[in-house]
GUZASE-955835 format. One line per field, with one value per residue: residue number from 1; residue in one letter; x, y, z of N, C-alpha, C in turn. Coordinates in steps of 0.001 Angstrom, whole numbers, padded with zeros to 6 digits. Example, Ala and Ser with C-alpha at 12.3 -4.5 7.8 and 13.67 -1.06 7.14 Angstrom:
! GUZASE-955835
seq	(1; 2)
type	(a; s)
n_u	(013190; 012850)
n_v	(-005690; -002250)
n_w	(007800; 007080)
ca_u	(012300; 013670)
ca_v	(-004500; -001060)
ca_w	(007800; 007140)
c_u	(013200; 012900)
c_v	(-003300; 000030)
c_w	(007800; 007870)
//
This chain:
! GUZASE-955835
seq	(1; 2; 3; 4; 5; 6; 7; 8; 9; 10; 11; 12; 13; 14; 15; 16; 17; 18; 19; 20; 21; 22; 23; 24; 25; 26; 27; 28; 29; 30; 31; 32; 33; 34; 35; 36; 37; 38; 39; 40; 41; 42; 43; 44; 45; 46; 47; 48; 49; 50; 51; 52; 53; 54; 55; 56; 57; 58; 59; 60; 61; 62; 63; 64; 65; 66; 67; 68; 69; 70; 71; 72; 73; 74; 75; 76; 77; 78; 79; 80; 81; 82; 83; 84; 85; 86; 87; 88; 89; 90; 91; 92; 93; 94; 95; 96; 97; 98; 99; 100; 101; 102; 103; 104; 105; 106; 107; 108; 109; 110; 111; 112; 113; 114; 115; 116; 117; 118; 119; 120; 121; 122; 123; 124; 125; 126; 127; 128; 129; 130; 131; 132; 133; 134; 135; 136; 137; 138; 139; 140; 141; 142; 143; 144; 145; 146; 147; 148; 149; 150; 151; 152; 153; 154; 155; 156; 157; 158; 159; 160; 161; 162; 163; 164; 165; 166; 167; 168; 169; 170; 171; 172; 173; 174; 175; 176; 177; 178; 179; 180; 181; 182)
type	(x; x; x; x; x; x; x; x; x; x; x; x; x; x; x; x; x; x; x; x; x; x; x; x; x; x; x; x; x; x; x; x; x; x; x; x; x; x; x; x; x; x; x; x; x; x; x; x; x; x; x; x; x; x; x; x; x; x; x; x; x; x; x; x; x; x; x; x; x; x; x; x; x; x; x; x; x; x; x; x; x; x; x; x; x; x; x; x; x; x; x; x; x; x; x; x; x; x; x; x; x; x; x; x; x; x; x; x; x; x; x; x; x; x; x; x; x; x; x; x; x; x; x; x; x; x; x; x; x; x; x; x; x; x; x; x; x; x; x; x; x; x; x; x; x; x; x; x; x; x; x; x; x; x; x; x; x; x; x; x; x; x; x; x; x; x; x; x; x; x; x; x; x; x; x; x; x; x; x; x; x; x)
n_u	(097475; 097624; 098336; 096291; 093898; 093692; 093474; 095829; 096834; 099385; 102123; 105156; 107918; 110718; 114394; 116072; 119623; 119692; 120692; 118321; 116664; 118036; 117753; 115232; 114694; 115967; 114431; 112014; 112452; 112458; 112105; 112002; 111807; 110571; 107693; 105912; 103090; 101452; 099756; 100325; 101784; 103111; 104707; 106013; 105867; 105747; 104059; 104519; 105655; 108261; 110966; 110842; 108670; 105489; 106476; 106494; 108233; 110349; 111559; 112727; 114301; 115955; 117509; 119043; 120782; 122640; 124871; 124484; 122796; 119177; 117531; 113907; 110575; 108317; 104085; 101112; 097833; 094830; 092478; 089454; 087789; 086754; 087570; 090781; 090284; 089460; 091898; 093731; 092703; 092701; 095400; 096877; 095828; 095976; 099005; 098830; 098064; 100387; 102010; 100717; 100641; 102651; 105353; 105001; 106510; 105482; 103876; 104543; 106474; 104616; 103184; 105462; 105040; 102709; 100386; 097463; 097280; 096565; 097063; 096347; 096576; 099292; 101506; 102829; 105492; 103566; 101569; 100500; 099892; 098159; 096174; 095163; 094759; 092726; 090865; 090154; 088842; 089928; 090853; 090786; 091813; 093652; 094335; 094430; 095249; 097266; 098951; 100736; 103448; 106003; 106592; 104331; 102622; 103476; 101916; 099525; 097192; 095787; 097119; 099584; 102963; 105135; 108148; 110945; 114051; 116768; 116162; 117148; 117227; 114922; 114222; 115289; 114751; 113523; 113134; 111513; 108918; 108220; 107662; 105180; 103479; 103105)
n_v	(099563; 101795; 105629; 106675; 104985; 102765; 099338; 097024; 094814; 092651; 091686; 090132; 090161; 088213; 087283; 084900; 084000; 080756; 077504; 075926; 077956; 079576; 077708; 077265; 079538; 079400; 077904; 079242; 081175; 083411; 086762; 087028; 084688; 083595; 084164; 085839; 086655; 089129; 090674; 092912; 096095; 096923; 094321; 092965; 090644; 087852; 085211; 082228; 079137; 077088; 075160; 073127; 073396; 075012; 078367; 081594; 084240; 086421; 089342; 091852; 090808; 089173; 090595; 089510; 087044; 084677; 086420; 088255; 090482; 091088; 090894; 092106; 093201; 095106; 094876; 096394; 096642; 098077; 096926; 096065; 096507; 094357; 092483; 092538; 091470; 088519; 087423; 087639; 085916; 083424; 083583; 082927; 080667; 079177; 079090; 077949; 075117; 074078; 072333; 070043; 070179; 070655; 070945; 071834; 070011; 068574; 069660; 072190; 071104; 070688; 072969; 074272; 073082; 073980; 072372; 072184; 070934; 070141; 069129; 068238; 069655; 070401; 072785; 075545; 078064; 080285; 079281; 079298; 082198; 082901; 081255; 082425; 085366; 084271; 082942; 085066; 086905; 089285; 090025; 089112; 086017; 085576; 082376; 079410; 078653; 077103; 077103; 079622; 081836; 083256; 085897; 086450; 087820; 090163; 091209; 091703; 094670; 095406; 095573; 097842; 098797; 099678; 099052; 098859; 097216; 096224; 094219; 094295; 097013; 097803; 097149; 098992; 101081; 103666; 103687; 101434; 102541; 104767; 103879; 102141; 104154; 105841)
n_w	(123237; 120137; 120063; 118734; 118944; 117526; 116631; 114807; 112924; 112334; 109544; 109544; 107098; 106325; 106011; 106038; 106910; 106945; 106303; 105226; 104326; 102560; 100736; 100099; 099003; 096956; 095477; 095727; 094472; 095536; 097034; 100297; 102829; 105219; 107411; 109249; 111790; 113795; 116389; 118333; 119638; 121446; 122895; 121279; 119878; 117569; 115431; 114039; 111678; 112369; 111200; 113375; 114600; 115615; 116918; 118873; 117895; 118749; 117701; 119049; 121039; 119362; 117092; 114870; 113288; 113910; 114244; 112388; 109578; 109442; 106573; 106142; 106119; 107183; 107398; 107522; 108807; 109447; 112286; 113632; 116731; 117575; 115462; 116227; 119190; 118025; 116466; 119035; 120412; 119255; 118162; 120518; 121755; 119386; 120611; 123337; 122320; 121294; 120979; 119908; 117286; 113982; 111784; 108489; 106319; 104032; 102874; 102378; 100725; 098204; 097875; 096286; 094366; 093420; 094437; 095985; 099207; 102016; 104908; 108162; 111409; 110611; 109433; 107552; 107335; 105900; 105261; 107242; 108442; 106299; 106514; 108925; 108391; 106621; 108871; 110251; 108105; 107294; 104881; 101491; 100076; 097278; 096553; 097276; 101113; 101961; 099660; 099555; 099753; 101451; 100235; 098688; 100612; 099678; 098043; 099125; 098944; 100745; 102617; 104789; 104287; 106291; 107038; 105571; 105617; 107880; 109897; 113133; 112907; 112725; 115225; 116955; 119522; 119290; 116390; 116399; 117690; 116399; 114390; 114414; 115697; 113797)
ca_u	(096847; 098481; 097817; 095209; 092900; 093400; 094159; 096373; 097553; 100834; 103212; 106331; 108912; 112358; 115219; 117102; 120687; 120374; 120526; 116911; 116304; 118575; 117296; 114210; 115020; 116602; 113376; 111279; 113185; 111604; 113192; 112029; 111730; 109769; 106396; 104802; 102124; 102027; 099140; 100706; 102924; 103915; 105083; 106823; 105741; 104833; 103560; 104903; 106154; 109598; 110758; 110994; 107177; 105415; 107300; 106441; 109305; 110781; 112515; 113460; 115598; 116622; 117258; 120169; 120724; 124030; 125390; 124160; 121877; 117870; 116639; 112613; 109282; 106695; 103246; 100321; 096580; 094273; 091254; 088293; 088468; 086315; 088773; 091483; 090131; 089440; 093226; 094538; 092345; 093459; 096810; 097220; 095325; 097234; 099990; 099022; 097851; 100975; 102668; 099668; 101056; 104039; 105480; 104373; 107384; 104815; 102924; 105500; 106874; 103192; 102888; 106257; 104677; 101039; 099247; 096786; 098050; 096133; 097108; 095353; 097437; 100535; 101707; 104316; 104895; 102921; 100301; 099657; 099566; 097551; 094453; 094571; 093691; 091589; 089685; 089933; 087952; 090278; 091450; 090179; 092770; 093613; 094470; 094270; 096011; 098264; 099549; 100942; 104979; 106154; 106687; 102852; 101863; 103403; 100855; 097914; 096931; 095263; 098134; 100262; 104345; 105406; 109022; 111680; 115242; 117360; 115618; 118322; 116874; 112850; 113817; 115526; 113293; 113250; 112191; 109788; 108004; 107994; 106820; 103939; 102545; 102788)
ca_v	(100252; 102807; 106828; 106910; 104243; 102042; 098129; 096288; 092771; 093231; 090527; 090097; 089011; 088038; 086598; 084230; 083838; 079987; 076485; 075791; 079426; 079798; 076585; 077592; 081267; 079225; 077047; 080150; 082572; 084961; 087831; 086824; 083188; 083381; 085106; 085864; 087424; 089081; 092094; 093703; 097146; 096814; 093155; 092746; 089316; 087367; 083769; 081446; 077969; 077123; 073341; 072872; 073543; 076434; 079291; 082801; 084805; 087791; 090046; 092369; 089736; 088240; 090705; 089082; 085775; 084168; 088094; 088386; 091315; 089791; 091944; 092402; 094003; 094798; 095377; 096240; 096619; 098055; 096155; 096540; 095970; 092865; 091544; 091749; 090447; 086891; 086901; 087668; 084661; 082996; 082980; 082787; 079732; 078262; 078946; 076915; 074216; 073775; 070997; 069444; 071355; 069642; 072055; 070660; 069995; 068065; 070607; 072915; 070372; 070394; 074269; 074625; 072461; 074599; 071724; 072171; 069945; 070197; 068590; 068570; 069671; 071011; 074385; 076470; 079896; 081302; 078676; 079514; 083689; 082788; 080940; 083148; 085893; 084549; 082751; 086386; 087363; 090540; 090046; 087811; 085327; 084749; 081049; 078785; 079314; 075871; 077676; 081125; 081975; 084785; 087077; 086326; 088911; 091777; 091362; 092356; 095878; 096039; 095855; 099099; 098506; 100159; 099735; 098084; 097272; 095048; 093331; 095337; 098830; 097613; 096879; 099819; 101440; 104743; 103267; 101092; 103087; 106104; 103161; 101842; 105124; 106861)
ca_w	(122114; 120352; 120286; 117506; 119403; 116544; 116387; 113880; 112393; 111672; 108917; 108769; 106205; 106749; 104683; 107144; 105952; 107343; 104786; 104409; 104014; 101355; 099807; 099646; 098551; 095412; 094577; 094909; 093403; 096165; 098259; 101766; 102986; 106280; 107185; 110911; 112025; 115281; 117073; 119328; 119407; 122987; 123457; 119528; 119441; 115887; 115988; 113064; 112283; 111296; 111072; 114522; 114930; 116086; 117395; 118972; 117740; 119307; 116841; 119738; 121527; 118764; 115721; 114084; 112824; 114572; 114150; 110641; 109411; 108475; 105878; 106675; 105646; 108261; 106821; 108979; 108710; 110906; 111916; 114732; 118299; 117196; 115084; 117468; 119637; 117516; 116804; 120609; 121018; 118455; 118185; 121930; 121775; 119085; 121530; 123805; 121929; 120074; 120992; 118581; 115595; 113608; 110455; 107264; 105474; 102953; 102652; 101538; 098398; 097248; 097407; 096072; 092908; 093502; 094120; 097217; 100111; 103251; 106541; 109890; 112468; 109984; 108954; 107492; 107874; 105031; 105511; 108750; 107918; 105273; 107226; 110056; 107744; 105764; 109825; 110331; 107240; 107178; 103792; 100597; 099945; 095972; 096203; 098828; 102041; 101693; 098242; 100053; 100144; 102170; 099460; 098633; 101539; 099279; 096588; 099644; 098954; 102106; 104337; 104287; 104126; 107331; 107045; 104599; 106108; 108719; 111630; 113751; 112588; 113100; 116816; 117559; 120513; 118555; 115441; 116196; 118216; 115389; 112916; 115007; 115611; 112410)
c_u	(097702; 097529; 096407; 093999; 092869; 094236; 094502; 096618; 098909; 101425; 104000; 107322; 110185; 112873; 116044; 118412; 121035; 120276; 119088; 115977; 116662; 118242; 115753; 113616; 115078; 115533; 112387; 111581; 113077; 112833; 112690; 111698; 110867; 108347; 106547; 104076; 102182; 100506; 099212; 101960; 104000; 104824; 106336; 106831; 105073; 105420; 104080; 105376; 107532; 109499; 110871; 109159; 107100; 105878; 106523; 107937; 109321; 112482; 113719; 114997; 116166; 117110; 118528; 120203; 122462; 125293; 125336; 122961; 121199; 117342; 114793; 111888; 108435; 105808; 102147; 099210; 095453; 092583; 090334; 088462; 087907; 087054; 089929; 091406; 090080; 090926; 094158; 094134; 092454; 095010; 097267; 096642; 095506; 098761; 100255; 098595; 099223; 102072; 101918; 100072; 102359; 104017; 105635; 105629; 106848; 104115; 103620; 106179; 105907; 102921; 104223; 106011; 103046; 100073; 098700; 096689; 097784; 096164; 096864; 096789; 099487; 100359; 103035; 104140; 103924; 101851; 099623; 098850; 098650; 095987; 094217; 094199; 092462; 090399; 089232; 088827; 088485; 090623; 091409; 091103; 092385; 094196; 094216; 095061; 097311; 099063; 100534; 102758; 105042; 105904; 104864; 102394; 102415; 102616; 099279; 098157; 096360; 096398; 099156; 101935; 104520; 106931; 109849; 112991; 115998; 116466; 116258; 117620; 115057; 112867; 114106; 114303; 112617; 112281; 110953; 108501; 107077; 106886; 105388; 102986; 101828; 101559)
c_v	(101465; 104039; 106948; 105966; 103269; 100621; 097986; 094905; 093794; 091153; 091478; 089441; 089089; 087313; 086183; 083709; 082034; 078305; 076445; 076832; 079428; 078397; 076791; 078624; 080595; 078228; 078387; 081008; 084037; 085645; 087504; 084512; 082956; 084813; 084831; 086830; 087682; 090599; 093024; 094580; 097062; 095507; 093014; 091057; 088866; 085823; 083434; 079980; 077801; 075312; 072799; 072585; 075127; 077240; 080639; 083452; 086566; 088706; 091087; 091845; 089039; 089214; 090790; 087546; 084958; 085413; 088877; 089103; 090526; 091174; 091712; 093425; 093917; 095927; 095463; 096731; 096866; 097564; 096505; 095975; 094134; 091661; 091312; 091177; 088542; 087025; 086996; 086306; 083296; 082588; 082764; 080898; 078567; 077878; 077677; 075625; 073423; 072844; 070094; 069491; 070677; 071305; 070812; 071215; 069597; 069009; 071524; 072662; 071067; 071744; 074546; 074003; 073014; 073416; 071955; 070856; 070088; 069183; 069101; 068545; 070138; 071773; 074900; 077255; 080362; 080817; 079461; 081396; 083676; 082250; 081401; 084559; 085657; 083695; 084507; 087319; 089216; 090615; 089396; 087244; 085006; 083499; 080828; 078956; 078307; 076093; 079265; 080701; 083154; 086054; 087232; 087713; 090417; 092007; 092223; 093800; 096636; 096384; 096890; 098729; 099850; 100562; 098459; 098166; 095968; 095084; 094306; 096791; 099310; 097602; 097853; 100815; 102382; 104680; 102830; 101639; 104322; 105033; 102951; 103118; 105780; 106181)
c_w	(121769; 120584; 119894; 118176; 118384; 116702; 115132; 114058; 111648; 111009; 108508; 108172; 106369; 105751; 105594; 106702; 106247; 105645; 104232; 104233; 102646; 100623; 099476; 099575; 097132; 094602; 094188; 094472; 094399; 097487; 099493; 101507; 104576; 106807; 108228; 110944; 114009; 114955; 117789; 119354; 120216; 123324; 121799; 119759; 118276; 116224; 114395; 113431; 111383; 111243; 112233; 115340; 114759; 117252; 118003; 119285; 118562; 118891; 117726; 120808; 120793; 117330; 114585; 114169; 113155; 113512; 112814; 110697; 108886; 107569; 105737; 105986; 106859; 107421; 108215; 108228; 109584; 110483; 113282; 115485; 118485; 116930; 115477; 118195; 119558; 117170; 117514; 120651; 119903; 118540; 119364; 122130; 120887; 119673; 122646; 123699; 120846; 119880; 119989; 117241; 115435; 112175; 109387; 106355; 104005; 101846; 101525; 100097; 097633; 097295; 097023; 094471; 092897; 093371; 096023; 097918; 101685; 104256; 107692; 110648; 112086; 109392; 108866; 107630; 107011; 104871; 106596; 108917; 107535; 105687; 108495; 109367; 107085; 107239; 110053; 109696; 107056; 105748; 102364; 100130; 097912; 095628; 097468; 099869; 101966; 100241; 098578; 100101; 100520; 101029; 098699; 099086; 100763; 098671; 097679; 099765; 100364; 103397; 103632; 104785; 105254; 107572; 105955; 105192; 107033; 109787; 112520; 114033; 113277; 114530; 117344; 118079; 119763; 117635; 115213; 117118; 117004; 114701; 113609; 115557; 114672; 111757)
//
């Protein structure tokens, strides 16, 4: 927990310099290309799915892209010890269920043409963001969650823009300690 006694949900957006990043930077026109969500100050873990499946990423061990700066947004939102709690247990529990979980490449066409495209047991990143806020009930979703692209999460007013810059800069100890307090 931090100083203040206060929990958060933290997303974040990235711009991955790799092919099906940049391919699907150039369908949506949009400045980031991957979303995660992550709760915790201390650990810097955020849960997402890439095409591989689902992932728990770790920006701190990882915050370059085969030695390439990620340019990033972390937004954050603070919510009640309640509601952390349902997404510790949550996303922990999609964790270990997640060999189950496939990434919905389908999914993604059909929200890349806004048509609502729901599959059991598949998720992309901004899907997956997208219906763990709105199981959450932290946030009122304006379309469906199977319709969401990273750059989506700038439009929520509720979550406060924390920091704008390289992956690199967010991990540094200094930094992200300053950011997550302030």
């Amino acid at each position: 927990m931090n100083c203040t006694g206060e929990r958060y949900i933290y997303i974040l957006l990235t711009r991955y310099p790799d092919t099906f990043s940049k391919l699907l930077r150039f369908f949506t026109r949009g400045q980031y290309n991957h979303a995660s969500i992550g709760i915790s100050e201390s650990d810097g873990v955020f849960y997402s799915y890439v095409t591989t499946g689902f992932r728990k990423e770790l920006p701190k061990q990882h915050p370059t892209f085969k030695k390439q700066e990620v340019p990033c947004r972390l937004y954050r939102l603070p919510v009640s010890e309640e509601v952390y709690a349902l997404a510790h247990a949550l996303l922990e529990g999609h964790a270990k269920r997640a060999r189950g979980f496939k990434y919905n490449t389908l999914g993604l066409l059909f929200c890349l043409l806004r048509i609502v495209y729901k599959r059991d047991n598949h998720f992309f990143c901004s899907q997956f963001v997208s219906e763990v806020l709105e199981t959450l009930g932290v946030v009122p979703l304006a379309k469906h969650s199977t319709l969401y692209l990273p750059d989506d999460f700038q439009q929520m007013k509720e979550f406060d823009l924390r920091f704008s810059g390289y992956l690199s800069k967010l991990v540094e100890p200094a930094m992200s300690k300053a950011l997550l307090m302030a």
